[in-house]
N, C-alpha and C positions, 0 to 999 in steps of 0.2 A: 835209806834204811841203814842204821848202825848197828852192828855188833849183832843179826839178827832178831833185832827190835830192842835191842838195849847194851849197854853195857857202863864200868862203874870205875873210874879212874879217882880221884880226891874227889870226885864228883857225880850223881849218875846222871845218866843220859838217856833216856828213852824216846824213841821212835812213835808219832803217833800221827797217823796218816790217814790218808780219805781211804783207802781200803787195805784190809790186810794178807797181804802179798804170802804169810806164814802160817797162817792158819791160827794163831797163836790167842791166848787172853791176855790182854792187857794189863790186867790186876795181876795176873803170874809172872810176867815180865819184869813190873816193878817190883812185886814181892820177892823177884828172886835177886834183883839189883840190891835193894836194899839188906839183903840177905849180907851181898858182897861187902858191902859198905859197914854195918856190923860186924863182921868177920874178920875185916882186914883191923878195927878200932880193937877188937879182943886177942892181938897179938899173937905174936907166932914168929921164929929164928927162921922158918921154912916151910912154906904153906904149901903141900905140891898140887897143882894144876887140877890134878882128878880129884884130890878130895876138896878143893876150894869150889869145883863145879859141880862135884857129888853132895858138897853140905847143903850147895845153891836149890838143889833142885829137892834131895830129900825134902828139906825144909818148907819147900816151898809147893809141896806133895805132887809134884810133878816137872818135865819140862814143857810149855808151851797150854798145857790142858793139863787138868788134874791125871793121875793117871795111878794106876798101882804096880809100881817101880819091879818088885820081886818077880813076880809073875811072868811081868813083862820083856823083864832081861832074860829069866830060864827059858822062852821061848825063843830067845834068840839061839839056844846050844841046840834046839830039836834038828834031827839029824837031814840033813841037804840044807840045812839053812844058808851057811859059809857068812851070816852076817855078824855072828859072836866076834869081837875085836879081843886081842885078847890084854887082861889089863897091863903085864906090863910092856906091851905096846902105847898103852892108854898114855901110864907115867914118866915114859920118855918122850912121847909127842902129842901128845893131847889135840892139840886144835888142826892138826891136818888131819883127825880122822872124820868119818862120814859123822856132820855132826847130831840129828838125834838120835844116834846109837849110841856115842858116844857120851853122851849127857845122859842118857839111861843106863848106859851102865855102871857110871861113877856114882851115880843118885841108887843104881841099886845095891853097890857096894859099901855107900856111907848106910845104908837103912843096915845092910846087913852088918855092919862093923857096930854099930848102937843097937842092932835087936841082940846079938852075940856078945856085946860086953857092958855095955850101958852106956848111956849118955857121957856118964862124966868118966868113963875110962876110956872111951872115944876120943874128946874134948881134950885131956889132961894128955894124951899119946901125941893128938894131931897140934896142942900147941907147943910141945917140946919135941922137936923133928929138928934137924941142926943139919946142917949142909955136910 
């Protein structure tokens, strides 16, 4: 199993096995590779982490299973939760946190950065980011 049933270097990769070990769709898997692979071809000084796997999943209207991203992340703040990560925890380390929490929150913060400004003032912010 790679990269939790995929992931996208110059090339993608996806995992497709006699049973699945993640519970995961296959068609979202690659939908969200391909995502990657798109993303990285439409340039960008500095693409950070949470929103390169927040565009992955918005886009790809879920992680692992369709899902409704908003909803789902506010449910994380409901009170004894303790599962809310908080984002910029997310933007300094992204991939050692618990990961589908962490793919749902960046998926809910790219929905909400394009429901709150648009698509293309999203897009035009996230490919001019400079180190």
């Amino acid at each position: 199993m790679l990269g939790h049933g995929g992931f996208t270097s110059s090339e993608i990769y996806v995992s497709y096995l006699d049973r699945n070990y993640t519970a995961n769709s296959w068609e979202m898997v690659v939908h969200h590779e391909m995502i990657h692979m798109l993303d990285r071809r439409s340039g960008g000084d500095l693409l950070p982490t949470i929103l390169v796997e927040g565009l992955a999943v918005y886009l790809s209207g879920g992680h692992y299973k369709p899902e409704n991203l908003l909803p789902r992340a506010a449910a994380l703040l409901e009170e004894n939760s303790n599962l809310y990560i908080p984002l910029d925890v997310l933007a300094q380390d992204f991939y050692a946190a618990q990961q589908e929490i962490s793919y749902l929150e960046a998926g809910a913060f790219v929905e909400y950065l394009v429901n709150t400004y648009s698509w293309e003032r999203f897009d035009s912010f996230y490919r001019d980011i400079h180190p």
